[in-house]
RODO-2510 file (C-alpha; in nm, 4 decimals, decimal comma):
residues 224
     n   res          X          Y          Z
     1     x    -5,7735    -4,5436    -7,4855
     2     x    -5,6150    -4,6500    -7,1540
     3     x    -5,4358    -4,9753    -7,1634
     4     x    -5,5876    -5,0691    -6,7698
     5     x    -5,9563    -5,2171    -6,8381
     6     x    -6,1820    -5,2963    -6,5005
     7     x    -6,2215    -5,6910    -6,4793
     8     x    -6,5690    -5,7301    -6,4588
     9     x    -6,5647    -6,0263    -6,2625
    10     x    -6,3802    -5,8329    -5,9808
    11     x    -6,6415    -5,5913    -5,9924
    12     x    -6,9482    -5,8455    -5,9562
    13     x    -6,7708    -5,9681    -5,6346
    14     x    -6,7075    -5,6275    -5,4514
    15     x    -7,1121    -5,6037    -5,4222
    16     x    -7,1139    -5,9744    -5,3151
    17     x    -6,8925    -5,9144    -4,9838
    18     x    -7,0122    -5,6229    -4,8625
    19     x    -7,3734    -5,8135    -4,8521
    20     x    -7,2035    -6,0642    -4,6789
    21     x    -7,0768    -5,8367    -4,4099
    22     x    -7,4240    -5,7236    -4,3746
    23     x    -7,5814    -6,0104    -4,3503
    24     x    -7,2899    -6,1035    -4,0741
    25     x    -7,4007    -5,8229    -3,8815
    26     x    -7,7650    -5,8686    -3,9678
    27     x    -7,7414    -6,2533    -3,7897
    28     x    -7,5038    -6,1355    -3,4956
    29     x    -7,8132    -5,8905    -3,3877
    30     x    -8,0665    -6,1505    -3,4797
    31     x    -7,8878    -6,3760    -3,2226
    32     x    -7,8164    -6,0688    -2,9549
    33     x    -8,2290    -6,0332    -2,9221
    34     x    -8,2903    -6,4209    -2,9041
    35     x    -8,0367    -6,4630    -2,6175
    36     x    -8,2398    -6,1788    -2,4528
    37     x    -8,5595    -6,2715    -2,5427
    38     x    -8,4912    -6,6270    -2,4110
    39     x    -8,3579    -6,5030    -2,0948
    40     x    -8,6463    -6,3122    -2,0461
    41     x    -8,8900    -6,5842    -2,1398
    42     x    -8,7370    -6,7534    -1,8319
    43     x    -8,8665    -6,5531    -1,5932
    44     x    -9,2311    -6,5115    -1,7525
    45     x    -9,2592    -6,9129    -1,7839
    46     x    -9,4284    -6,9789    -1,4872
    47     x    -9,7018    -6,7407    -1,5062
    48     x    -9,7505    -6,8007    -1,8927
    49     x    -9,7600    -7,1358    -1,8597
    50     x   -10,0641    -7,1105    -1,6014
    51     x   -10,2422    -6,9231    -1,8302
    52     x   -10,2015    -7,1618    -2,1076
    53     x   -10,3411    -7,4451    -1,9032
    54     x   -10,6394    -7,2514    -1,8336
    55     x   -10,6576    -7,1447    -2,1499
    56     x   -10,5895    -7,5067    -2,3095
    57     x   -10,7593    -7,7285    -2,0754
    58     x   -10,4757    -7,8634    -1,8787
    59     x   -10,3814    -7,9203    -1,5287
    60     x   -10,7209    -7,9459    -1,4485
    61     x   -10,7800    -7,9385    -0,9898
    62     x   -10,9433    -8,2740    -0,9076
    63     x   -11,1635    -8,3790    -0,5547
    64     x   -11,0435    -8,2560    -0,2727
    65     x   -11,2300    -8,4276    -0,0069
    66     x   -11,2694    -8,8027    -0,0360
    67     x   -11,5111    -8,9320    -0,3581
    68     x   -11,7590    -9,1867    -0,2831
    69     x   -11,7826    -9,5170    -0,5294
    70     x   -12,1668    -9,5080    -0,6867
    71     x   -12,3962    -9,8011    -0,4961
    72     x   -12,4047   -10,0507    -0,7909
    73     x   -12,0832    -9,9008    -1,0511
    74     x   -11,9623   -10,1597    -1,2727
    75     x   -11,6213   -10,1476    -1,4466
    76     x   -11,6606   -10,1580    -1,8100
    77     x   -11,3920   -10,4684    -1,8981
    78     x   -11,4350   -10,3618    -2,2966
    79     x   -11,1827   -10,0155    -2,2667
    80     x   -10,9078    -9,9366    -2,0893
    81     x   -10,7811    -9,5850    -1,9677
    82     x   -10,4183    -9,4909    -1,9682
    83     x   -10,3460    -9,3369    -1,6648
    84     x    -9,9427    -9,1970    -1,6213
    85     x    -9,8397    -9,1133    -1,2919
    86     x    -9,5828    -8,7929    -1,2226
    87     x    -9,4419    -8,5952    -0,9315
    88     x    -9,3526    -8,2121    -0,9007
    89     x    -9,1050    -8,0610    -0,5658
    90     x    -9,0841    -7,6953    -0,5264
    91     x    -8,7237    -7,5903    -0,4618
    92     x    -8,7277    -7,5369    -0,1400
    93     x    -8,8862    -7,8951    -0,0246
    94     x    -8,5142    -8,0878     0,0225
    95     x    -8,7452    -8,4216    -0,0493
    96     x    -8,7400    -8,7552    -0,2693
    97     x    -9,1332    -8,7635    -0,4045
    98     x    -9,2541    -9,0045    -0,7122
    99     x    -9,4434    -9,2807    -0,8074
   100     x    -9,4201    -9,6369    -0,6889
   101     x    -9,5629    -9,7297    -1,0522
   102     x    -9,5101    -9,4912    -1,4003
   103     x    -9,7901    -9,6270    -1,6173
   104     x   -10,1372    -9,8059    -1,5207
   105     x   -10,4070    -9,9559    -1,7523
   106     x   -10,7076    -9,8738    -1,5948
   107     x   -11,0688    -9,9915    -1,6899
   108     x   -11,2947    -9,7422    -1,6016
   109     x   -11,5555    -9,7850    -1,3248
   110     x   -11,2333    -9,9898    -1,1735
   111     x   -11,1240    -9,8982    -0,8143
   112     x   -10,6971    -9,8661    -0,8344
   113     x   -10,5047    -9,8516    -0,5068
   114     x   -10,1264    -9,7453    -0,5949
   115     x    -9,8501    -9,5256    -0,3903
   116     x    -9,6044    -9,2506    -0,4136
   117     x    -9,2757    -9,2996    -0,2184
   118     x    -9,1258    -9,0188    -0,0283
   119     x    -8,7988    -8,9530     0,1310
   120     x    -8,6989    -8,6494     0,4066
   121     x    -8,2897    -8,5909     0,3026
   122     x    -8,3039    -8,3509     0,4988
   123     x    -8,2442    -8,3970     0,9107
   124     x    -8,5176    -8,1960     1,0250
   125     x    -8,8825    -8,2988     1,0413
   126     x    -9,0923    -8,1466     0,7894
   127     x    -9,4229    -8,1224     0,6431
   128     x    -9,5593    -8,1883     0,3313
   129     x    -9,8543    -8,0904     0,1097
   130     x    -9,8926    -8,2394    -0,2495
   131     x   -10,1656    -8,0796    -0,4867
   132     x   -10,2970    -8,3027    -0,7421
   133     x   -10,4038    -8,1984    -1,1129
   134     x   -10,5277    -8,4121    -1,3744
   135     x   -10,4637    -8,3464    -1,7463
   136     x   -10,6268    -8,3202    -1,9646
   137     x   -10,8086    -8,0345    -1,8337
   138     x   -11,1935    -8,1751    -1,9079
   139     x   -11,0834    -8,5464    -1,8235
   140     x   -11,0515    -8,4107    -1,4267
   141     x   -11,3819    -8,4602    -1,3579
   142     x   -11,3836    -8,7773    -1,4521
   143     x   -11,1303    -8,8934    -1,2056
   144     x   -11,2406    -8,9353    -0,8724
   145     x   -11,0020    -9,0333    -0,5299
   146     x   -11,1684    -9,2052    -0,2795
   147     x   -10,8928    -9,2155    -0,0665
   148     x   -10,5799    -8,9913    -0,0930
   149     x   -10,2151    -8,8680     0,0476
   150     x   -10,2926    -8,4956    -0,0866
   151     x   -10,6092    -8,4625     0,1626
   152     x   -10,4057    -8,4322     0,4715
   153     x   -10,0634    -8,2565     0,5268
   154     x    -9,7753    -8,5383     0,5339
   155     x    -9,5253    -8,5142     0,8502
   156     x    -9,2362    -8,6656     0,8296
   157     x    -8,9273    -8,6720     1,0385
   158     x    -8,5527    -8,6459     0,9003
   159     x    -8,4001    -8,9132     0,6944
   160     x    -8,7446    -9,1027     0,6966
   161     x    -8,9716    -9,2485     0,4146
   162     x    -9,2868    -9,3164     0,3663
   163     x    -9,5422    -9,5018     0,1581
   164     x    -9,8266    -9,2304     0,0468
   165     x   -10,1521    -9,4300    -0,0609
   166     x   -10,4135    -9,3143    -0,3187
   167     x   -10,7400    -9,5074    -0,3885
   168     x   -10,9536    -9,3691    -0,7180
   169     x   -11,1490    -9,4676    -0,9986
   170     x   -11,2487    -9,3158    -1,3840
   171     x   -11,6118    -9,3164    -1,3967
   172     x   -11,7589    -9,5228    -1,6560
   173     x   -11,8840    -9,2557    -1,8547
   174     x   -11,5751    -9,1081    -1,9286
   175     x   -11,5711    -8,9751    -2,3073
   176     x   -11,3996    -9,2278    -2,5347
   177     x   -11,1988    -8,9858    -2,7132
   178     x   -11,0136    -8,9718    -2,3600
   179     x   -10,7553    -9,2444    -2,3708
   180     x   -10,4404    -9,1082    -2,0991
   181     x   -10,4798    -8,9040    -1,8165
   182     x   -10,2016    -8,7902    -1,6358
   183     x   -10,1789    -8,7235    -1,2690
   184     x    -9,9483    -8,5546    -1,1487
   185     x    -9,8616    -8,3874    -0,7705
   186     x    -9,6725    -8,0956    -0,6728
   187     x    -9,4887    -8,1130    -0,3241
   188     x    -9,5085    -7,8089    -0,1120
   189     x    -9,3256    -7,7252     0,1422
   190     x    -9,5482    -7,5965     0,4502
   191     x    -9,3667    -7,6279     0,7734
   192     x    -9,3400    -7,2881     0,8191
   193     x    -9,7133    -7,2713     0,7819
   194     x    -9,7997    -7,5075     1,0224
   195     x    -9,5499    -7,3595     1,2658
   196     x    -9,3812    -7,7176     1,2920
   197     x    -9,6870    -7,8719     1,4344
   198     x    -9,7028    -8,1940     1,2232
   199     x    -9,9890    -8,3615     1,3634
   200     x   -10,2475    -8,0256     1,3279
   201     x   -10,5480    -8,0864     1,0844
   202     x   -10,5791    -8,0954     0,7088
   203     x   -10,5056    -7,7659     0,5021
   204     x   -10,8313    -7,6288     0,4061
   205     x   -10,9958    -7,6830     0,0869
   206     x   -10,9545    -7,2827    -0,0248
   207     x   -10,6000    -7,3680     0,0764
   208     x   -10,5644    -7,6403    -0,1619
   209     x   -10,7171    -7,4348    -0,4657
   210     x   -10,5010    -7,1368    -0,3588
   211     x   -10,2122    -7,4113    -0,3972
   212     x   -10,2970    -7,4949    -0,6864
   213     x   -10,2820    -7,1611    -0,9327
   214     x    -9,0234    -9,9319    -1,2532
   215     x    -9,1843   -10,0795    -0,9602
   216     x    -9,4501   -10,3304    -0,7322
   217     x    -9,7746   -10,3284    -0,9480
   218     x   -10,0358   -10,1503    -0,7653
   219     x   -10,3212   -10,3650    -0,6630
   220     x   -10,6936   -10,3291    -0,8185
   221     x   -11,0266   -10,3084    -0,5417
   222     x   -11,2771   -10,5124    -0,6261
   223     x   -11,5992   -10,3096    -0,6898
   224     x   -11,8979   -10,3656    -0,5384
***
């Protein structure tokens, strides 16, 4: 009988690290693909993300030519609709763009006149377009701009600001499940486009859908 006996305890724990260096291994190439798939995530967000808001309901395109108020609307005093205000610049537009207010409580049928604020940093003049989109997706055709920054193209000279106005209203039959809608504008860039001409006409509407693939209170209208 040999006098050297195997300690059992040694040979539960042999077992125990090798699984350990597997599972090491096993979480080092777990973490190898989710760096890559990340990284390439990045460069399909853009195009995935327009698909979900057509898919979803979101971002939905709003009037493009001035709304008209009904003969006779009334605002309905008994609700209110969130509205939240937000702003969008495409790289290459070297601009300031946002809202002069964050946040309005709206009653719908009520006509809202409020502004977005823009800045040129740049010092050469350039033009703007912004392309609205309301969201949620079905609550877009509820919203309605009379009058509005995003129907004409927005020239403006180096170093300047300007106050952009918007006039709209949420009919009153808007669904009462909807309680925020959120505006929000992307800024394009489209000097180049315009071949530096600031004062030629409005981008077309087929344009505009190609496009798009705390502060002063703002003041209320009365209705009429």
């Amino acid at each position: 009988m040999s006098d050297k006996q195997s300690d059992p305890n040694q040979d539960k724990k042999q077992p125990k690290r090798l699984f350990n260096k597997r599972s090491t291994k096993k979480l080092t190439g777990y973490l190898v693909l989710g760096v890559v798939a990340m990284f390439g995530f990045g460069f399909a967000l853009v195009p995935l993300y327009d698909v979900m808001c057509e898919a979803l309901g979101i971002n939905g395109k709003t009037n493009t030519v001035s709304a008209v108020q009904p003969q006779g609307m009334q605002p309905d005093y008994s609700r209110t609709v969130r509205v939240e205000f937000m702003s969008h610049i495409k790289p290459d537009m070297p601009w300031q763009f946002s809202p002069e207010v964050r946040v309005l409580e709206v009653h719908p049928g009520e006509v809202v006149q409020t502004n977005y604020i823009a800045k040129n940093l740049s010092g050469a003049s350039l033009v703007g377009q912004a392309v609205p989109s309301v969201s949620p997706g079905m609550g877009a055709t509820y919203f309605n701009k009379m009058e509005c920054f995003c129907f004409n193209q927005q020239p403006l000279d180096g170093h300047k600001s300007a106050e952009m106005g918007l006039i709209f209203y949420i009919e009153p039959d808007i669904p009462e499940s909807i309680h925020t809608l959120t505006l929000s504008y992307t800024l394009f860039n489209i000097t180049s486009q315009v071949s530096g001409e600031a004062s030629k006409p409005e981008v077309s509407t087929s344009t505009l859908n190609t496009l798009q693939s705390g502060s002063p209170k703002a003041s209320t209208l009365a209705s009429n």
